[in-house]
mmCIF file as gemmi writes it, N, C-alpha and C atoms, coordinates in Angstrom:
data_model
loop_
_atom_site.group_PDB
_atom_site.id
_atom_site.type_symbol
_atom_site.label_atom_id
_atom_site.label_alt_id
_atom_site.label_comp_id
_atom_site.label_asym_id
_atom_site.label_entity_id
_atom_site.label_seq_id
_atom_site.pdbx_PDB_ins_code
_atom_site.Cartn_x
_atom_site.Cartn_y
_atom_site.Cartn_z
_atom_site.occupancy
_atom_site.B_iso_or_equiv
_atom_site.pdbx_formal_charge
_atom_site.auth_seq_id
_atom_site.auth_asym_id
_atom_site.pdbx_PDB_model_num
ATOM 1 N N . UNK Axp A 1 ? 109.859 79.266 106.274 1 0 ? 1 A 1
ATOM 2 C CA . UNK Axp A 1 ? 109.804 80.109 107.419 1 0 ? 1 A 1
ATOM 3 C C . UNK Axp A 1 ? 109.74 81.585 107.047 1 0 ? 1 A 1
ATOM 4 N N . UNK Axp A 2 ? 110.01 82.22 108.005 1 0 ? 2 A 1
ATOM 5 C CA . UNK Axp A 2 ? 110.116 83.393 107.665 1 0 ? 2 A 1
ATOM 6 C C . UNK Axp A 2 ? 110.916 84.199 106.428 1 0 ? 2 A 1
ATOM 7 N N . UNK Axp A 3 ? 112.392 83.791 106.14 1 0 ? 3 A 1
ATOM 8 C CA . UNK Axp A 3 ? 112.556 84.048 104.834 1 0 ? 3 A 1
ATOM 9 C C . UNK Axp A 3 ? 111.98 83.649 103.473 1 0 ? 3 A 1
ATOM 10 N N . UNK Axp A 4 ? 110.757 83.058 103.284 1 0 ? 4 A 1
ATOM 11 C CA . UNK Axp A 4 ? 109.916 82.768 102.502 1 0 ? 4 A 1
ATOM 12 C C . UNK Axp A 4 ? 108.857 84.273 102.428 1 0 ? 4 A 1
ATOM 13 N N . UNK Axp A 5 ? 108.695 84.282 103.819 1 0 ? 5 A 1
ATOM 14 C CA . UNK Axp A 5 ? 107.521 85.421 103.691 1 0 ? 5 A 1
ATOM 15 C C . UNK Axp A 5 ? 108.102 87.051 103.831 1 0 ? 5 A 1
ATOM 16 N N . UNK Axp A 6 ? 109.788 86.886 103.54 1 0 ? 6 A 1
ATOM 17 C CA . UNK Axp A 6 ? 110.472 88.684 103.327 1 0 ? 6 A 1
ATOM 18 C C . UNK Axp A 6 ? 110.44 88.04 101.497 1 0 ? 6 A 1
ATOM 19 N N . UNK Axp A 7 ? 110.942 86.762 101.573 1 0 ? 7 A 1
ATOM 20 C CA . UNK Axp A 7 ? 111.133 87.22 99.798 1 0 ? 7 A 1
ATOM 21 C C . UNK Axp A 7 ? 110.18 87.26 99.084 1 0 ? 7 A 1
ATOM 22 N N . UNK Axp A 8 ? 108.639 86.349 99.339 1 0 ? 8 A 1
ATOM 23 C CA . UNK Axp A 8 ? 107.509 87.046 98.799 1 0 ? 8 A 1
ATOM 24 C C . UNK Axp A 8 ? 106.978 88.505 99.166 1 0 ? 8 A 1
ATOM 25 N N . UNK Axp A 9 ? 107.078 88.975 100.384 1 0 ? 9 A 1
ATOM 26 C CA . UNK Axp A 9 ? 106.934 90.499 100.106 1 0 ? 9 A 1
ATOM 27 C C . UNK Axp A 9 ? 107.744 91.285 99.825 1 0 ? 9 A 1
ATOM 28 N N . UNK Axp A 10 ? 108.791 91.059 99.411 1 0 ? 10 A 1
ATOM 29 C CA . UNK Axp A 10 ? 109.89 92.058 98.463 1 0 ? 10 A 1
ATOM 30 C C . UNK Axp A 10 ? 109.218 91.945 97.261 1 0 ? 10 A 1
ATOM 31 N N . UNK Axp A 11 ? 108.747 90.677 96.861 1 0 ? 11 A 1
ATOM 32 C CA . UNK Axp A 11 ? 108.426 90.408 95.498 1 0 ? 11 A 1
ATOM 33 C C . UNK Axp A 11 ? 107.389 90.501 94.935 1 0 ? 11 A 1
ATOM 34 N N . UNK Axp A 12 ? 106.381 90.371 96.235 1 0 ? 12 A 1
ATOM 35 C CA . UNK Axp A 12 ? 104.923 91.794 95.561 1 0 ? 12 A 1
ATOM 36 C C . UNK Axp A 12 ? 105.125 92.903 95.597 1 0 ? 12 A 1
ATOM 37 N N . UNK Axp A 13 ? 105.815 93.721 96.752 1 0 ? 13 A 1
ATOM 38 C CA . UNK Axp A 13 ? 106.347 95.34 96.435 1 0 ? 13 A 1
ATOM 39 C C . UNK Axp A 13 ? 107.108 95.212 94.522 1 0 ? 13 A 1
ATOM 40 N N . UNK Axp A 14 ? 107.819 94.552 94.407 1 0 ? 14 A 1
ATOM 41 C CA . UNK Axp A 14 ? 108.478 94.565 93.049 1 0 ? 14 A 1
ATOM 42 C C . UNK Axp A 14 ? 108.042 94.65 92.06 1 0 ? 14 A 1
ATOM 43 N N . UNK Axp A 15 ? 106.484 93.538 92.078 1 0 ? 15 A 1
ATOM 44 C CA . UNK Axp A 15 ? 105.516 93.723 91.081 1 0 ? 15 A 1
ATOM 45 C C . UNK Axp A 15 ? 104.566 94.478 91.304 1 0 ? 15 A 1
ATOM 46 N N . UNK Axp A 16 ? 104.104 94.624 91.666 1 0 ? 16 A 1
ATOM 47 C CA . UNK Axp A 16 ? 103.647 96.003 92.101 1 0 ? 16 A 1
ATOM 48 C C . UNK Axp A 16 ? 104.033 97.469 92.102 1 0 ? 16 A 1
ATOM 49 N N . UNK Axp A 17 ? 105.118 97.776 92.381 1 0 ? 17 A 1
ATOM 50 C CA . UNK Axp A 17 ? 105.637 98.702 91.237 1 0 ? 17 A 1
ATOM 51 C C . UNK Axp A 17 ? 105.734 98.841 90.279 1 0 ? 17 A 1
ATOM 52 N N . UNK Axp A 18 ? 106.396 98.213 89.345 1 0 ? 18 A 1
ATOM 53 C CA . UNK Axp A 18 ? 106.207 97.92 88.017 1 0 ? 18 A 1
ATOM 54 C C . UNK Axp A 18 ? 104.929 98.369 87.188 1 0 ? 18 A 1
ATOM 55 N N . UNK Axp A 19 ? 103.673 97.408 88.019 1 0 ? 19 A 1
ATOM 56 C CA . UNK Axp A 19 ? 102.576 97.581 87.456 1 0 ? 19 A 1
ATOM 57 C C . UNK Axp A 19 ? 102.428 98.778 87.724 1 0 ? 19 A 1
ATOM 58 N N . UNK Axp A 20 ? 102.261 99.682 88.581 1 0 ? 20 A 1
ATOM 59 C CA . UNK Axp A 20 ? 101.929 101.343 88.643 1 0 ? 20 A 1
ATOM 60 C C . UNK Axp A 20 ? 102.22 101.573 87.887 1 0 ? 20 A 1
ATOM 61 N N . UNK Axp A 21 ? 103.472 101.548 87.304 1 0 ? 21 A 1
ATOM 62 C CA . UNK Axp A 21 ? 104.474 102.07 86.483 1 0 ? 21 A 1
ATOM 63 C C . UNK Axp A 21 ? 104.253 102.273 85.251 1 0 ? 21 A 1
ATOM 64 N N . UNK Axp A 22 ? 104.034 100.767 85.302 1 0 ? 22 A 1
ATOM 65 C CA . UNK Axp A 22 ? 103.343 100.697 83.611 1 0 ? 22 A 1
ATOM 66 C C . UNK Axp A 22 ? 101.931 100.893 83.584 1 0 ? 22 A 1
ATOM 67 N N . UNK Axp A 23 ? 100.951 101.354 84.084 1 0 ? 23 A 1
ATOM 68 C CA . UNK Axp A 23 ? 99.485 101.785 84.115 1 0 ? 23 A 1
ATOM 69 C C . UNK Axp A 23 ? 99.714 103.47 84.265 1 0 ? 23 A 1
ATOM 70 N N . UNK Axp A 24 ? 100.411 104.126 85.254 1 0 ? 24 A 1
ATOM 71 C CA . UNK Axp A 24 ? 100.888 105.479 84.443 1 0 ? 24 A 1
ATOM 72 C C . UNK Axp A 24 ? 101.201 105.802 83.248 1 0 ? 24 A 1
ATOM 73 N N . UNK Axp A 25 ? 102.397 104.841 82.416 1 0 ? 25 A 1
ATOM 74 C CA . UNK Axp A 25 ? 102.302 105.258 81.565 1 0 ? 25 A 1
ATOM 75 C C . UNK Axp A 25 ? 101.494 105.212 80.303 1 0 ? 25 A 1
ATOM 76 N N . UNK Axp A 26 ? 100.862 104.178 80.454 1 0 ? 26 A 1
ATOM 77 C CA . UNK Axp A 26 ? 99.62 103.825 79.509 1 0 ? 26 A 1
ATOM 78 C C . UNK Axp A 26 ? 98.634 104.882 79.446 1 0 ? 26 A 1
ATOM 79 N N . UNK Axp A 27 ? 98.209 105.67 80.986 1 0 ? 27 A 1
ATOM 80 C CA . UNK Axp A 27 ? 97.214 106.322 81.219 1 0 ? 27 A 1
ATOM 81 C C . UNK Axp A 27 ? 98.472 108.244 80.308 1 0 ? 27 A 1
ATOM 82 N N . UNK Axp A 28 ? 99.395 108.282 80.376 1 0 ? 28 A 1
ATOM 83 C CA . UNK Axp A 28 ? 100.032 109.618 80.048 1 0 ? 28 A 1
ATOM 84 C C . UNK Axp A 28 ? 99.917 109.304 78.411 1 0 ? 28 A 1
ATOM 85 N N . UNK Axp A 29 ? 100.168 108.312 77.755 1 0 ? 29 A 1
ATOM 86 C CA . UNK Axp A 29 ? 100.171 107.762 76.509 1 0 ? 29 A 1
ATOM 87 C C . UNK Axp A 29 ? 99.188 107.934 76.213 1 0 ? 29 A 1
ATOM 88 N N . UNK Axp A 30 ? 97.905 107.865 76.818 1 0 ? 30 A 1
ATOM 89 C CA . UNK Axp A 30 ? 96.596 108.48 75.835 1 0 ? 30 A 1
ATOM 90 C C . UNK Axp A 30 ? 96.308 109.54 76.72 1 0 ? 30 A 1
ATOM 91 N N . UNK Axp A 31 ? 96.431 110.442 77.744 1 0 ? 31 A 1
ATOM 92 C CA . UNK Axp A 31 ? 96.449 111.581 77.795 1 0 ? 31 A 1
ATOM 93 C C . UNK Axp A 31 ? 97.26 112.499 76.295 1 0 ? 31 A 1
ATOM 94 N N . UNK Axp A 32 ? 98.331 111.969 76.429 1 0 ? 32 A 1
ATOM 95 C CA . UNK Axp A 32 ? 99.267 112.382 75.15 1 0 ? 32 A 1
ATOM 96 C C . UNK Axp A 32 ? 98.767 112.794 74.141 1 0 ? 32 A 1
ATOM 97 N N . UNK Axp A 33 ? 98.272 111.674 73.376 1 0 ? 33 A 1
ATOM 98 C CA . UNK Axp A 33 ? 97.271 111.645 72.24 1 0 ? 33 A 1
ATOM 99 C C . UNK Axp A 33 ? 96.275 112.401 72.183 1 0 ? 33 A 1
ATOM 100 N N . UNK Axp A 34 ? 95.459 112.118 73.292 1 0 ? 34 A 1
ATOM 101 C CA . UNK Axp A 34 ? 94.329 112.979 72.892 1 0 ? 34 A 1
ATOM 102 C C . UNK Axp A 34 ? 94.527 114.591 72.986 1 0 ? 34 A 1
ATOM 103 N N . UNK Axp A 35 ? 95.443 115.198 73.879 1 0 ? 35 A 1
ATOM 104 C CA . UNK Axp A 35 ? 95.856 116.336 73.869 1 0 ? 35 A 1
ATOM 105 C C . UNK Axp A 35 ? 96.471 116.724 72.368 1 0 ? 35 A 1
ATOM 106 N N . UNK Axp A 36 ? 97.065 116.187 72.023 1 0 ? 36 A 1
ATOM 107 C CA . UNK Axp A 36 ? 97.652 116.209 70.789 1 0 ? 36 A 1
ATOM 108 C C . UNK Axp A 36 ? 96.1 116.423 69.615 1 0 ? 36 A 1
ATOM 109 N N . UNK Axp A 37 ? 95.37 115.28 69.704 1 0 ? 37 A 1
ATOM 110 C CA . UNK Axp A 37 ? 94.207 115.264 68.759 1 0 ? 37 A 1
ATOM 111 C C . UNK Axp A 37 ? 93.49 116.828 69.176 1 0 ? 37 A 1
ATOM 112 N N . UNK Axp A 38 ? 93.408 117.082 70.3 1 0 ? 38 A 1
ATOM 113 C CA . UNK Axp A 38 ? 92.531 118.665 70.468 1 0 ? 38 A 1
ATOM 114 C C . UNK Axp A 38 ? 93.168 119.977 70.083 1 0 ? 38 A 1
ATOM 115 N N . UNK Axp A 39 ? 94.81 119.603 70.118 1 0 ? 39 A 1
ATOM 116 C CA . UNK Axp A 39 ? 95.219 120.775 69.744 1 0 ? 39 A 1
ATOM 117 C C . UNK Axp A 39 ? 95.309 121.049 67.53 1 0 ? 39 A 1
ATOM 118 N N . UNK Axp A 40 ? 95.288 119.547 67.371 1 0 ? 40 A 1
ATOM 119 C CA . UNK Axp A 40 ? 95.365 119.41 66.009 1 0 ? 40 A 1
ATOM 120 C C . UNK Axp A 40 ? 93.994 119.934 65.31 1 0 ? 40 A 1
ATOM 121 N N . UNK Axp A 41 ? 92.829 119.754 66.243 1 0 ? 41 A 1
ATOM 122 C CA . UNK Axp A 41 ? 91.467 120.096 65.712 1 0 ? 41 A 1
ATOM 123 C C . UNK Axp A 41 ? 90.767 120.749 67.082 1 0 ? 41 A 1
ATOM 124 N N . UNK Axp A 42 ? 90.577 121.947 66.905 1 0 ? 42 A 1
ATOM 125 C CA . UNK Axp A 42 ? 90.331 122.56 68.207 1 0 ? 42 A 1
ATOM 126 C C . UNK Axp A 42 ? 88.98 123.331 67.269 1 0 ? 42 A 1
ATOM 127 N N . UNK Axp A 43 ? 88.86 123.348 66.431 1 0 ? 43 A 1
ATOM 128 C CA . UNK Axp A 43 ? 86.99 123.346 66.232 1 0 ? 43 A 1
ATOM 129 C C . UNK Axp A 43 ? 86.282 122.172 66.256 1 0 ? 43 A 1
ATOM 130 N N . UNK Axp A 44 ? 86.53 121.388 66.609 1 0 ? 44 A 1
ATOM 131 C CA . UNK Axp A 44 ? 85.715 120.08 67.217 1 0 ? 44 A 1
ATOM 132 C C . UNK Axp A 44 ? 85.585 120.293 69.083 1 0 ? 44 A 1
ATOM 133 N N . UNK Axp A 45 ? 86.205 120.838 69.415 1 0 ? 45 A 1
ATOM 134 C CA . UNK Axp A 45 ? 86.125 121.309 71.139 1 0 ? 45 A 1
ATOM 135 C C . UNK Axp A 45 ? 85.817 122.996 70.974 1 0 ? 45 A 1
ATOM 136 N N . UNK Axp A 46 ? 85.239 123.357 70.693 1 0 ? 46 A 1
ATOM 137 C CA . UNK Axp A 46 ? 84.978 125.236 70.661 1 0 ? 46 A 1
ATOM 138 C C . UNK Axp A 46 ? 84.276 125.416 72.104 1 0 ? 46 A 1
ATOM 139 N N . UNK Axp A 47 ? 84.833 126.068 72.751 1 0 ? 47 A 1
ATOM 140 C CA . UNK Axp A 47 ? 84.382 126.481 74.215 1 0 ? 47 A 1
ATOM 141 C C . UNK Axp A 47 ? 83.961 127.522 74.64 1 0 ? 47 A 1
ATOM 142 N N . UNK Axp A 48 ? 83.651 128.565 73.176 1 0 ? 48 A 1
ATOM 143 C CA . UNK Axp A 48 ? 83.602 129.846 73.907 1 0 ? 48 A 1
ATOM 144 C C . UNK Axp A 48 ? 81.837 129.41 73.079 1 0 ? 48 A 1
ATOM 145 N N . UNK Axp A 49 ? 81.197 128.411 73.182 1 0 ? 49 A 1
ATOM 146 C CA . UNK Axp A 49 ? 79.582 128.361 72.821 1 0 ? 49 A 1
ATOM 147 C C . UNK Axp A 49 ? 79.205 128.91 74.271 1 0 ? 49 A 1
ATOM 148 N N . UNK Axp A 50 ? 78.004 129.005 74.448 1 0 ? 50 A 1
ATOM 149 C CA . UNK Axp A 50 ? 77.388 129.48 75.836 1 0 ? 50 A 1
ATOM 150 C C . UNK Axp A 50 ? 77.342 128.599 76.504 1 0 ? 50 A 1
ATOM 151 N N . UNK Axp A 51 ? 77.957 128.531 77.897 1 0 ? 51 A 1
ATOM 152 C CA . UNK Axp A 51 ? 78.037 127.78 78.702 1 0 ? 51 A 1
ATOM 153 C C . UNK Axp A 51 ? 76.646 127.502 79.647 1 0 ? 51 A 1
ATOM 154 N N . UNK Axp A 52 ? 76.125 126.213 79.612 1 0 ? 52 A 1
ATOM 155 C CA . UNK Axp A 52 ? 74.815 125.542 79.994 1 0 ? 52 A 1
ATOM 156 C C . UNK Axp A 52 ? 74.947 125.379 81.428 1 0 ? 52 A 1
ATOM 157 N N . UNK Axp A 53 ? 73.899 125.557 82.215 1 0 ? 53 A 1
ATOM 158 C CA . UNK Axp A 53 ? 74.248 125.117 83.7 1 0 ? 53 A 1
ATOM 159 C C . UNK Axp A 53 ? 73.364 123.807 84.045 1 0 ? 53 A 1
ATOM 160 N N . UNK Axp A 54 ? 73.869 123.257 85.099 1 0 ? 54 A 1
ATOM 161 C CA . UNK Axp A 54 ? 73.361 121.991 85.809 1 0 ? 54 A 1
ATOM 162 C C . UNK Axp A 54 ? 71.662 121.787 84.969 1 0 ? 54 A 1
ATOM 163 N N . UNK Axp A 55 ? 71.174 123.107 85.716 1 0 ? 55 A 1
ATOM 164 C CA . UNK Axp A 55 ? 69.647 122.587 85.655 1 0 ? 55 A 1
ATOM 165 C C . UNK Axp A 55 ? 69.46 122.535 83.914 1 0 ? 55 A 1
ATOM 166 N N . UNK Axp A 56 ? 70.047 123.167 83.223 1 0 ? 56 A 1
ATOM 167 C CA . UNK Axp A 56 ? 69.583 123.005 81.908 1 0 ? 56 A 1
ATOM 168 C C . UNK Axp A 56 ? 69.651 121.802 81.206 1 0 ? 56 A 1
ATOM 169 N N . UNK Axp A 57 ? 70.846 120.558 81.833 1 0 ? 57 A 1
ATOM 170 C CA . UNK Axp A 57 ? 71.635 120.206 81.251 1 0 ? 57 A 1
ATOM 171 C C . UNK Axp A 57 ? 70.097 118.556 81.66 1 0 ? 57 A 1
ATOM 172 N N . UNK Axp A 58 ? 70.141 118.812 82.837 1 0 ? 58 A 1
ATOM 173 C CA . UNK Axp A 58 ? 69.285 117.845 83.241 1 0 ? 58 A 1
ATOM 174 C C . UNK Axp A 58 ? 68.105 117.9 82.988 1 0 ? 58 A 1
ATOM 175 N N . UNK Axp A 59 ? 67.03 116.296 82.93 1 0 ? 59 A 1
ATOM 176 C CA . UNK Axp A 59 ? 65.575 116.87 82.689 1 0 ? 59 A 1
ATOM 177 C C . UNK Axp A 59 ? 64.642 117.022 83.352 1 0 ? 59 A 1
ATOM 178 N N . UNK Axp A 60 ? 63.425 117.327 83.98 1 0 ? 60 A 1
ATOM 179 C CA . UNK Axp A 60 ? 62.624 117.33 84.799 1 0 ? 60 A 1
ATOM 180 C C . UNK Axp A 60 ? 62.078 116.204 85.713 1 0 ? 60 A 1
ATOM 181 N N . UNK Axp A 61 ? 62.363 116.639 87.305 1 0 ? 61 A 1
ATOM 182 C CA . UNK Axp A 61 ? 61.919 115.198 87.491 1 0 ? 61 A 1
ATOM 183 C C . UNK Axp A 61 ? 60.525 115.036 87.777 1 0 ? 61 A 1
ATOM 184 N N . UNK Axp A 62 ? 59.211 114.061 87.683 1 0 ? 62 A 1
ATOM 185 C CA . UNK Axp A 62 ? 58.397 113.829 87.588 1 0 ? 62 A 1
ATOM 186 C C . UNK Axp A 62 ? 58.32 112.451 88.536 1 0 ? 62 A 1
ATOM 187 N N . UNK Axp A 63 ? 57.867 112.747 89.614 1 0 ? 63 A 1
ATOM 188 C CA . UNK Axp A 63 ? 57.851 111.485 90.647 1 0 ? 63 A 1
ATOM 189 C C . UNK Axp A 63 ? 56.742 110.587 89.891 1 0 ? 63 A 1
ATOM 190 N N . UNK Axp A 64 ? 56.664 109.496 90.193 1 0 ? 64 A 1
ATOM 191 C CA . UNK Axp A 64 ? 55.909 108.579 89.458 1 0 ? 64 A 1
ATOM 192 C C . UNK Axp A 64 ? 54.543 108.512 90.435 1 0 ? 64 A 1
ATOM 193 N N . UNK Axp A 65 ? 54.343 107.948 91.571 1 0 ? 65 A 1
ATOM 194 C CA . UNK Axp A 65 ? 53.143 107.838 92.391 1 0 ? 65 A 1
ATOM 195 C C . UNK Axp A 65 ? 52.975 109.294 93.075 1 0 ? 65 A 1
């Protein structure tokens, strides 16, 4: 009956938290890292090259028919 269907939805809210939980921290864990890797080698990211805009970046379009 009905206490079947409060203790399964307590118990997807439950897992379901969790999982956020642990997919945040997975996702801060390689934020982490890689912040770490750019500050360790920051001439592999050099930003002050000349900054390219949209149209440069893309190539010409050429309709076909």
């Amino acid at each position: 009956g009905i206490h079947r269907q409060i203790l399964l939805a307590t118990l997807g809210c439950f897992v379901g938290y969790q999982l956020v939980k642990r997919a945040e921290y997975v996702h801060a864990k390689v934020d982490r890292e890689l912040f770490e890797y750019i500050r360790h080698h920051p001439v592999d990211f050099n930003s002050s090259a000349e900054k390219k805009r949209i149209g440069q970046l893309l190539e010409d379009f050429h309709p076909i028919r």
